[in-house]
Structure formats: C-alpha cells, structure tokens
C-alpha positions as CSV (number, residue, x, y, z in Angstrom):
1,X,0.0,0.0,0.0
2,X,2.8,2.0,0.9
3,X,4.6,1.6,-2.5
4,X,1.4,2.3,-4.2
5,X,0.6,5.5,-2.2
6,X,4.0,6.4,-3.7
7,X,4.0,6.3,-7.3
8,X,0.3,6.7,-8.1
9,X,-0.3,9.4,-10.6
10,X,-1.4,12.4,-8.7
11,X,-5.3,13.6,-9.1
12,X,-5.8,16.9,-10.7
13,X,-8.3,19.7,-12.2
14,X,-9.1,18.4,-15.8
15,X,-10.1,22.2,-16.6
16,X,-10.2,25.6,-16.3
17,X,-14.1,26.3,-15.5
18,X,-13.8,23.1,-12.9
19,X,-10.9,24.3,-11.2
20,X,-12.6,28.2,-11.0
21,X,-15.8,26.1,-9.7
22,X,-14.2,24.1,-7.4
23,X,-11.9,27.4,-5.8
24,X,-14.6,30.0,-6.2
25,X,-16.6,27.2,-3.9
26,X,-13.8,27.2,-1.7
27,X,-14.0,31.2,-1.0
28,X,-17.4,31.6,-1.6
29,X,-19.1,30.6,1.8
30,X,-20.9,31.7,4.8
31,X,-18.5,34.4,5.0
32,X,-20.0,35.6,1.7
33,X,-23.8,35.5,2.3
34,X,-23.8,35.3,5.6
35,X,-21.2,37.2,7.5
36,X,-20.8,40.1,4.2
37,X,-24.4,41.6,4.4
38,X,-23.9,42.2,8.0
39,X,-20.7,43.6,8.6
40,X,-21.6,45.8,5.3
41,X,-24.8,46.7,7.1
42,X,-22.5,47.5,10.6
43,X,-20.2,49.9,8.8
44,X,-22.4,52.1,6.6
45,X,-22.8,50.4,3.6
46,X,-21.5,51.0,-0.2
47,X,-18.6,53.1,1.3
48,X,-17.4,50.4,3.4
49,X,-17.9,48.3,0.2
50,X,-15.5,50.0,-1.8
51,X,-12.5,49.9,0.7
52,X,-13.3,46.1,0.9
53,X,-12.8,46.0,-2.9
54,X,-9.4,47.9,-2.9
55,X,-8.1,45.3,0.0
56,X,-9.2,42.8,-2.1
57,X,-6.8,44.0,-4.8
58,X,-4.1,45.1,-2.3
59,X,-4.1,42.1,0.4
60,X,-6.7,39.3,-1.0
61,X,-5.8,38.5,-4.5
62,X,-1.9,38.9,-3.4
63,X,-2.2,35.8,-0.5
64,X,-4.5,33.5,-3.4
65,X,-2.2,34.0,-6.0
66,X,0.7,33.4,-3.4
67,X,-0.9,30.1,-2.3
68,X,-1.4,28.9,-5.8
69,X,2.2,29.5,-6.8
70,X,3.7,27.8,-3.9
71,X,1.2,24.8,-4.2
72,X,1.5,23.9,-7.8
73,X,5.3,24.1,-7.5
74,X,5.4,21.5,-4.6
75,X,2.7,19.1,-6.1
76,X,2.1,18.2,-3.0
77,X,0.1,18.8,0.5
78,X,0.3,21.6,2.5
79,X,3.2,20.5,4.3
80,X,5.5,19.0,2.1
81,X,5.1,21.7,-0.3
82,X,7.4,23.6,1.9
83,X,9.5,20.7,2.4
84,X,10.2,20.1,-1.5
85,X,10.3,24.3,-2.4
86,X,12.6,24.8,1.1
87,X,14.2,21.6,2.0
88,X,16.2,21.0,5.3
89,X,14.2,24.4,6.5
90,X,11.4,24.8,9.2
91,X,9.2,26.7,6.7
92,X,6.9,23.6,6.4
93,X,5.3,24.7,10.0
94,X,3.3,27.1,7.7
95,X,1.3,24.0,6.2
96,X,1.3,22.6,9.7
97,X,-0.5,25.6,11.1
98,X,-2.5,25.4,7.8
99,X,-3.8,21.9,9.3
100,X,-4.3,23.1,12.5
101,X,-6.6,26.1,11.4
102,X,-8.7,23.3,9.1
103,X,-9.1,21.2,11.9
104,X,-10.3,24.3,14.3
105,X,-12.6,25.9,11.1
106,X,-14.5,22.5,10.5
107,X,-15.0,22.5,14.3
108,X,-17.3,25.4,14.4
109,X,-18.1,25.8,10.6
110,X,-19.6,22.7,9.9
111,X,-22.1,23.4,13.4
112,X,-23.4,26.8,11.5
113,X,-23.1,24.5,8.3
114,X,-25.8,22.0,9.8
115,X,-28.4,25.2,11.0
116,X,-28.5,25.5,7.0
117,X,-30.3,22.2,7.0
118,X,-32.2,22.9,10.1
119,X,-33.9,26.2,8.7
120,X,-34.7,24.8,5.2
121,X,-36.8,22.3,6.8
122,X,-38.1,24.6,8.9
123,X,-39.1,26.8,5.8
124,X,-40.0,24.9,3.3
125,X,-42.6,23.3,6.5
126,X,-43.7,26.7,7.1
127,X,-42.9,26.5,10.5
128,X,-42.9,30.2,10.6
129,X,-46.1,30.9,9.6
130,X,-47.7,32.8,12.8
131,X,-44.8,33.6,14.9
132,X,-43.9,37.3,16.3
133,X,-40.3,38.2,16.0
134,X,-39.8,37.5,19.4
135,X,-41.0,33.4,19.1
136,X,-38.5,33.9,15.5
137,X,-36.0,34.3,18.0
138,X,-36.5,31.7,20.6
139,X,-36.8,29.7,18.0
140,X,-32.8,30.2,16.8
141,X,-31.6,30.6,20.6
142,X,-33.5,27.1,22.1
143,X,-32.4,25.3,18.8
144,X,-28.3,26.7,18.8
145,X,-28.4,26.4,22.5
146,X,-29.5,22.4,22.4
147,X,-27.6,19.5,21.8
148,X,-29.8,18.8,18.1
149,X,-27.3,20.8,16.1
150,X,-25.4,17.9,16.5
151,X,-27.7,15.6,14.5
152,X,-27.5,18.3,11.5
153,X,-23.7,18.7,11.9
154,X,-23.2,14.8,11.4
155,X,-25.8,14.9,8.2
156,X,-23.6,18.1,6.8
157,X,-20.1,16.0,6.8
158,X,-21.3,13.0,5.4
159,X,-23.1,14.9,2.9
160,X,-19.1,16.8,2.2
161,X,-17.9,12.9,2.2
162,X,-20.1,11.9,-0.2
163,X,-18.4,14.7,-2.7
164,X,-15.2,14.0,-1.5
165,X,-15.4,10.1,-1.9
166,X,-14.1,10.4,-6.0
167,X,-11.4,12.9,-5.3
168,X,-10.5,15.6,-7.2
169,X,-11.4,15.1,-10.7
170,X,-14.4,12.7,-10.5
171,X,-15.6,14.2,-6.7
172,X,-15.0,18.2,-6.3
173,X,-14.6,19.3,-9.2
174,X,-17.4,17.4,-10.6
175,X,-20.0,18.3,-8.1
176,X,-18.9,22.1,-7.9
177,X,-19.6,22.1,-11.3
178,X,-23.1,21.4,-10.7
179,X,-23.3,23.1,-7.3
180,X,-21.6,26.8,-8.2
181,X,-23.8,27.6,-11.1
182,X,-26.9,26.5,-9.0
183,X,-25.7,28.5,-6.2
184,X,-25.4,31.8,-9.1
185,X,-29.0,31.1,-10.1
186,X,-30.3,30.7,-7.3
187,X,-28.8,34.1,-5.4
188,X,-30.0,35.7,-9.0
189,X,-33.8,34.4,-8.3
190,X,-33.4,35.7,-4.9
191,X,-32.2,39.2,-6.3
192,X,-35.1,39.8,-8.6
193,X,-37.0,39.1,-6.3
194,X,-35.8,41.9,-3.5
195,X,-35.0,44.5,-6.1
196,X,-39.0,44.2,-6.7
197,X,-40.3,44.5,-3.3
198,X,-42.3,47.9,-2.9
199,X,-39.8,50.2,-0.7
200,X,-36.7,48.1,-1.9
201,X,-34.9,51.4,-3.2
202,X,-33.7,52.1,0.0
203,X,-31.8,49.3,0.2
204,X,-30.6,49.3,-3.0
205,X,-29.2,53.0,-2.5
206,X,-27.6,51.3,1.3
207,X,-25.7,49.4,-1.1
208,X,-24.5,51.6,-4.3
209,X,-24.6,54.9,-3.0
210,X,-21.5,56.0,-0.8
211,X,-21.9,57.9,1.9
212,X,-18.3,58.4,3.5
213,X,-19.2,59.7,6.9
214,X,-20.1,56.5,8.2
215,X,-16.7,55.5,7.4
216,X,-14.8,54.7,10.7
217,X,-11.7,53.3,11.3
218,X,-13.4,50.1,12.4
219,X,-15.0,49.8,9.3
220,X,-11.6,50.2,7.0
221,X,-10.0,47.8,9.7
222,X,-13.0,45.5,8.8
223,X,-12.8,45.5,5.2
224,X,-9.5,44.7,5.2
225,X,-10.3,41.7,7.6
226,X,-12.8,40.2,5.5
227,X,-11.0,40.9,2.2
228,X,-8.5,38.4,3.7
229,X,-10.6,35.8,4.9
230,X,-13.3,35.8,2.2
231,X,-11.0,34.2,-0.5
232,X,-10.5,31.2,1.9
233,X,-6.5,32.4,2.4
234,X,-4.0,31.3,5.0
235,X,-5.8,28.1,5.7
236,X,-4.1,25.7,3.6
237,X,-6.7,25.3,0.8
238,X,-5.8,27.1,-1.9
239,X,-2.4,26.0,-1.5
240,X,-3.8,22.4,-1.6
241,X,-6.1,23.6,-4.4
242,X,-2.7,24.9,-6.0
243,X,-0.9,21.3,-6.3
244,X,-3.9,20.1,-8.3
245,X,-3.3,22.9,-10.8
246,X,-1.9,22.2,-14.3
247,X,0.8,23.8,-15.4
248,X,-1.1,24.8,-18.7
249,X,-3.0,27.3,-16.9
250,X,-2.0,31.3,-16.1
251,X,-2.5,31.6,-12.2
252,X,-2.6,35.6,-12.3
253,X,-5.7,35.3,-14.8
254,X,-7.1,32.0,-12.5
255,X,-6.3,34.1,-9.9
256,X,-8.4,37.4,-11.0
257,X,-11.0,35.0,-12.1
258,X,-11.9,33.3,-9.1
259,X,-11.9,36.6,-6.8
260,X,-13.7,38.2,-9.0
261,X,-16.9,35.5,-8.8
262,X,-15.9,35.5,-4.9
263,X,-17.2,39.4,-4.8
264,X,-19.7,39.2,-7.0
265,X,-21.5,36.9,-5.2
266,X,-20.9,38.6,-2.5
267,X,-22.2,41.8,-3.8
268,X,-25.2,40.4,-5.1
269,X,-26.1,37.9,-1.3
270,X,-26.4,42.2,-0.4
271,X,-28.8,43.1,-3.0
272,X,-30.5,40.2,-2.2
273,X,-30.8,40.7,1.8
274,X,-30.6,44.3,2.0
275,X,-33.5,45.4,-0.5
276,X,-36.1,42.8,1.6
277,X,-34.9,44.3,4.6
278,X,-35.4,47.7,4.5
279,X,-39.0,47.1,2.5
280,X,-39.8,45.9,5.6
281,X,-38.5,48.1,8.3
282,X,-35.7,46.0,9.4
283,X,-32.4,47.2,11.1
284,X,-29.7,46.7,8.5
285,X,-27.4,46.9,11.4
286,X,-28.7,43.2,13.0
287,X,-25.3,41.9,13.1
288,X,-24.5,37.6,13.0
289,X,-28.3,37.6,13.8
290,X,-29.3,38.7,10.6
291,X,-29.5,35.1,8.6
292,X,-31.4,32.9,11.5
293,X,-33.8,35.0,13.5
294,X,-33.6,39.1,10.9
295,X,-34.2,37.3,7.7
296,X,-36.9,34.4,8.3
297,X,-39.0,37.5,9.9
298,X,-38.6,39.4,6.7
299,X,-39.6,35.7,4.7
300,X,-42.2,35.8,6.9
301,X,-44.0,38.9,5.8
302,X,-42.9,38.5,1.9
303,X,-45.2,37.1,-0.8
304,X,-44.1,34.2,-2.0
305,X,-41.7,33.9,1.3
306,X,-41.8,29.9,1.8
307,X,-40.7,29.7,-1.9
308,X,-38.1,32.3,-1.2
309,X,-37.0,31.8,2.6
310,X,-35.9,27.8,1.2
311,X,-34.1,28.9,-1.9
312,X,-31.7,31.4,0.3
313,X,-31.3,28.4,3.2
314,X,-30.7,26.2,0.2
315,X,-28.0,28.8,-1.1
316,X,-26.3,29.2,2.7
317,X,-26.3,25.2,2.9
318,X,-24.5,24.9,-1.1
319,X,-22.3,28.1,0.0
320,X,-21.3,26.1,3.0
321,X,-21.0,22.9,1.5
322,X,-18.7,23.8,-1.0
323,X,-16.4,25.3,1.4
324,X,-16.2,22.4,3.9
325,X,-15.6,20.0,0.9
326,X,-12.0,22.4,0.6
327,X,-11.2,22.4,3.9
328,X,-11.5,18.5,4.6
329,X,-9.3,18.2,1.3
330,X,-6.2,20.3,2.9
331,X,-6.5,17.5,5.8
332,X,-7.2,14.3,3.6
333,X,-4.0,15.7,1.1
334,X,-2.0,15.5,4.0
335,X,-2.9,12.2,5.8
336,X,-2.7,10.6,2.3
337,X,0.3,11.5,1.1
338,X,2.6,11.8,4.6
339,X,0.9,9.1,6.4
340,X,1.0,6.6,3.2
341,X,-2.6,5.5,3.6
342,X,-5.4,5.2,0.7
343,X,-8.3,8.1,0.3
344,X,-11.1,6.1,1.7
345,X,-9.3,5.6,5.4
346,X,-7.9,9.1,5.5
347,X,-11.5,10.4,4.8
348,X,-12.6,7.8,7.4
349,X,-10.1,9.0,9.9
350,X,-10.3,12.8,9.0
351,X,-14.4,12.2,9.7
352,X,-14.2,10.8,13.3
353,X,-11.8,13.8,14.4
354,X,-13.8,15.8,13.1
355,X,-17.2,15.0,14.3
356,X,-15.8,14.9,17.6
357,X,-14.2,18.5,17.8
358,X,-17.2,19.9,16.5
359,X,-19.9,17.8,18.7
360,X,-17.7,19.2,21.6
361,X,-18.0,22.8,19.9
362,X,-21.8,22.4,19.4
363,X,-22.2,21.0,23.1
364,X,-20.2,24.0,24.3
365,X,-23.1,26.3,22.9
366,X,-25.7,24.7,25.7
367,X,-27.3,26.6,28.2
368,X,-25.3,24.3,31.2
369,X,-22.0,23.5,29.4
370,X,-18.6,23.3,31.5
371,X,-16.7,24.1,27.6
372,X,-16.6,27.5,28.6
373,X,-12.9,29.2,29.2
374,X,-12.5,32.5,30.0
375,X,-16.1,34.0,28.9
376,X,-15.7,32.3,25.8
377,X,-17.4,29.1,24.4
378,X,-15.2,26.4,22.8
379,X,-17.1,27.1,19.5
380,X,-16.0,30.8,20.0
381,X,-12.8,29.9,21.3
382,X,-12.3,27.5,17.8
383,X,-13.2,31.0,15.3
384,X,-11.3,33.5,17.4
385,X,-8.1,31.2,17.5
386,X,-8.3,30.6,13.7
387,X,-9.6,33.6,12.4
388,X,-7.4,36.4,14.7
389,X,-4.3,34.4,15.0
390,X,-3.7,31.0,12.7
391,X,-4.7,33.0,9.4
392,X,-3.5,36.1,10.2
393,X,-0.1,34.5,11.3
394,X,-0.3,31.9,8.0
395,X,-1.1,34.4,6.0
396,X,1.6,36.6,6.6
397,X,4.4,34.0,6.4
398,X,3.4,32.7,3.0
399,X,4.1,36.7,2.0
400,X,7.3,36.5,3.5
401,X,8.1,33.2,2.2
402,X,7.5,34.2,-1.4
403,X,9.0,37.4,-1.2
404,X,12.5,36.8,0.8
405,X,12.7,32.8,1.1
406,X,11.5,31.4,-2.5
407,X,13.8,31.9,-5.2
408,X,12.5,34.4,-7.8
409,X,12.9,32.2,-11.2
410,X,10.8,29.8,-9.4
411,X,8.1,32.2,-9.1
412,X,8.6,33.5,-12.4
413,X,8.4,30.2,-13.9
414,X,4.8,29.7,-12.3
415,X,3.3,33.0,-13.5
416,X,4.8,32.4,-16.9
417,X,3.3,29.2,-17.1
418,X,0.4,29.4,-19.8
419,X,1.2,33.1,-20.4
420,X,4.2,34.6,-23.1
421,X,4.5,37.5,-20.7
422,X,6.2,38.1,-17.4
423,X,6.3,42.0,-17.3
424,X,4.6,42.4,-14.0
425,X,6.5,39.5,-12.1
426,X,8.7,42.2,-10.3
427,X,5.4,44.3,-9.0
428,X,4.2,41.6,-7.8
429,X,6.8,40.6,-5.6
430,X,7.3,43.7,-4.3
431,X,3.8,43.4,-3.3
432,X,4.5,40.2,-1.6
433,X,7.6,41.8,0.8
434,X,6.0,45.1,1.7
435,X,2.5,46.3,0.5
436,X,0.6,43.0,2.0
437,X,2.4,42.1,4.6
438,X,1.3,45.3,6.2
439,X,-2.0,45.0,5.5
440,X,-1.8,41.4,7.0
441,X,0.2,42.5,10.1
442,X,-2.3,45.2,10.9
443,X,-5.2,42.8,10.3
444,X,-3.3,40.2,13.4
445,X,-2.6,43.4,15.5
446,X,-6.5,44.3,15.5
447,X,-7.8,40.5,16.3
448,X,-5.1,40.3,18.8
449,X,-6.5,43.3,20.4
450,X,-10.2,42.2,19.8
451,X,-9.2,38.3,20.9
452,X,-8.1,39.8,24.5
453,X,-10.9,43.2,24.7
C-alpha cells in the first residue's frame, strides 16, 4: 500500500471552469452571504464596500495568488510543499498551522453549516407561519443552544464525504460544477425578487450609493479583515487547491477570475438581503443575527416567502458545502500523502476527528455546558483562534516566504506558465515583501486586540 501510495499518478483539475468552480466554492461561503451583508450593514454600507474592494486588490488576490504558486510548485500537501520548495528548512510549520486552522474551522463551521439544514426544513414546512419576531428568536436561541445541532452537523459532513469520496477530478470538481452555477442562479432568483419588493430602493441605495461619513476606522479595519478571509487564504486550501493545478494554466488570470466570482457573489447575497430588509422596516445593522432569526421574519412577511426563505437556506447550505468540501481536502492531502494511507481511510479517519471537535463545539453552545474558558465558548474559542491568529499569522508567512525565502525564477516560472508574458512579475513581488504584509500585520494586531478586549 505503501509503495502504491508512492508512485500513483497524482489527481488533478481536468479544466479551467472546474478548477474556477471548485476554488470559487472554496471562498465563496458563509463568510459571503452570511457574515458580508452584516458587517456591510454595521459599517455604513456602499462606502465600506468599496474599501473592501481595494483590499481585495491590495491584500486578498496577493495571498490567493501566493498560495497557488507555492502549491503547484510542490505538487504536493500543505506541508511537504514547503519541504520540496525549502528543503532542510522549518518553513513547512506554515502548512502545519494550515492543518491546524482546518481542523479548528471545521469544528465550528460545519455546526453553523448544519443550522443550514435545520432552517430549510423549517421553511419549506412553514414553521414560521404565525410567529412574532420575538418566538423567531426563541426559535434560533432554544435550537443553537441544544444538543440537536449535533444531528445536523453529522448529516452536513457525510453529505461533504459523499463529494469528496471520487477525489479531485471525478468528486469536487465534478460536483462544484453542478453546485456553483446552481448556487449563481439561485442568489440571481433571490435578487429579482428583492430588487421588486415595494420600498426596496432604499436598500438598493444602502448598497451603491457611498456615503463616506459613516466611514470609521473600524469599518476600513473591517474590510481589510474580510477581504483576507473571504478568499478562503492562510488556511491551507488554496495551496492544496494549488498542487492540483496544471501547469497549462496562467494563475494571475485564475487568480483574478476566481476573486472576481468570490465578490460578485458577494455583492449580489447584499442586494438580495438588503432590498427585503429595508421594504420591511428592518435594522440593517442586526449583526451575526441577521440570517437565522432578521431574515426568516422578513420571509415571513414576503409574498411568495416559503418559496423564497428555502431557496436562500438552500443557497447558505451549497455556499457552506462547497467550502467544507475544501477544507477537509487540505487534511485528507496531508494524511494521504505523509501518512501513506489510501483516500477512503484518510476520509474515514479525518471524519471521526472531526465530528468529535465539532460535537464538543456544538455541546459548548448549551445553556449548562462546562466548555466555557474565560467568557468564551469552545465554538468561539475555535473562530477567534483561527480567524485572529492562525490565518492572520499563515497568511503573513506565505508573504514573506514568497517574497524573501523562494527563489524568484521559481516564481517567475509559475506565472509564466500558460502566459508569453512576465512583465509584471517584479510588481508583484514587491507586493509580496512590503504592500501585504502590512496589510496582514495590521489585520493580526486588531484580532489580537479584539481576541483579548
């Protein structure tokens, strides 16, 4: 088995739109359509949109295309990427902490992952149908706060497993080929269908129209947070997703391609939330709230809001599925290739560690649980760890990595691969030494200081 573990022929993306499919699945989560609309609604709106756009060209796209490049010139897991591009160096702790940080994220994400499943049933029941906004309520805080988010969690992975069972080629990239344009049509019904709401222009104007006042420090701090989180960085899987690259593609234009559909969809879960809301007299400002007790209240009170309340809890559960299915693969890479064992027991073995760190996340949640440390739940505990020090911390050594440590015709090589040109090499790895890792160093600085407030 060993032998065979050795010199099988390494599994791949068999083309361009699966591979954008597959990554743009990666990014494009709960982060996205869940966690965008409210932080957007927090800081003021279209203003605080368009410093998110600028770090996505100054910090986000920098880190992806960083992560890509080192991964498809180690062929190779997280780890032993480093290994192979740095040998005899302790650089390969960077894919070590990238493990780590997928082990924490599916701990808590794939909880939130199973409400998904939770309120579509709920929905598409009409279990709604009569309640005040104070029963909508309840009815999120007795549910997260019991020990049946468990049940859902469990149904999410082996939902993920059944995806990643054929690998890359015959299992992600074949079902995000399905799932990402469903997901785009979907968010598109949803759209049309807010934008034509009577008193939707207010929320349409929230969105496009800037108004710079409400423009804190917070807010810019914010922006440049989520720019770097959104596109799935400093975790491990797009450097995983890297190594399955072939060298026939241009990873700047991959690159551009896949955090472009990453916004967009980002933009448009806001134009399809913040419309309905303010037709119906909502607080934009609702905060993590807004998807499981703001939103099935606005459902609630829209025509046609069974139909549409299932079609955005169907949207949160692809957007989530998609990105799980990424995560586990950064794990399953690594206990495949370094352990020497065959796909089916590393999913097997990555599965049982991971429904037990997130049943001990989801049981932290309770009303009477003892995993409470320091005013902080374990599930909190797993996303503040991961999201204000592992990424931040990842993020930022894969900069300096690829600007001081890698050598530069290796980097060249990979931009030039699939492209005649190379005239912008030299920007960008000037980029990589100074402009992000600033941005990135500022971002740890202010979830250090939020982690300990």
């Amino acid at each position: 088995m060993s032998q065979q573990a050795t010199t099988a022929k390494r599994d791949g993306f068999s083309s361009r739109f699966g591979l954008i499919a597959a990554a743009a699945g990666s990014a494009v989560g709960l982060g996205n359509i869940w966690k965008f609309p409210y932080i957007v609604g927090e800081n003021g709106g279209s203003a605080f949109i368009l410093v998110y756009l600028i770090s996505i060209l100054a910090v986000g796209i920098p880190v992806l295309l960083a992560e890509f490049i080192i991964g498809r010139r180690g062929q190779a897991n997280a780890v032993r990427s480093f290994k192979k591009i740095a040998p005899n160096t302790k650089w390969s702790a960077i894919g070590w902490m990238g493990i780590i940080s997928a082990f924490m994220i599916l701990g808590f994400y794939t909880v939130i992952a199973g409400y998904t499943i939770h309120y579509f049933i709920l929905t598409i029941t009409n279990s709604f149908a009569g309640m005040s906004a104070a029963q909508i309520t309840d009815t999120f805080n007795n549910f997260s706060s019991s020990s049946t988010p468990i049940i859902y969690t469990v149904i999410f992975i082996i939902l993920s497993l059944a995806i990643l069972f054929g690998g890359i080629k015959d299992g992600i990239e074949k079902y995000t080929k399905i799932l990402m344009p469903g997901l785009v049509g979907i968010i598109v019904l949803l759209v049309i269908r807010a934008i034509t709401l009577p008193g939707a222009g207010e929320g349409i104007q929230f969105l496009l129209k800037p108004d710079f006042s409400e423009l804190s420090i917070k807010a810019i701090l914010d922006a440049l947070g989520h720019s770097f989180f959104s596109l799935s960085v400093g975790m491990g899987t797009m450097l995983t997703y890297g190594s399955y690259i072939s060298k026939k593609e241009n990873l700047t234009s991959v690159t551009f391609s896949i955090a472009a559909a990453d916004t967009m969809i980002a933009l448009l879960a806001g134009l399809a939330i913040f419309p309905a809301v303010f037709a119906f007299g909502i607080d934009p400002t609702a905060g993590p709230g807004l998807v499981f007790i703001t939103l099935p209240n606005v459902f609630l009170q829209m025509p046609g809001g069974v139909i549409f309340g299932a079609l955005f809890f169907l949207l949160l559960f692809i957007a989530a599925l998609t990105s799980v299915v990424s995560i586990f693969e950064v794990i399953i890479a690594y206990v495949t290739e370094e352990l020497k064992v065959n796909r089916r027991k590393a999913m097997g073995l990555t599965t049982l560690a991971v429904i037990v760190i997130s049943t001990f996340c989801a049981l932290s949640q309770t009303s009477d649980s003892a995993l409470v440390f320091n005013g902080h739940t374990l599930f909190d505990w797993m996303d503040l760890l991961s999201a204000n020090v592992l990424l931040p911390i990842g993020g930022l050594l894969i900069m300096i990595f690829l600007g001081f440590i890698m050598k530069k015709s290796d980097i060249k090589d990979e931009l030039q691969q699939g492209s005649k040109s190379i005239k912008n090499t030299m920007a960008y790895i000037t980029v990589t030494k100074f402009v992000a890792p600033v941005a990135i160093a500022i971002v740890f600085l202010t979830g250090i200081q939020a982690l300990f407030s």
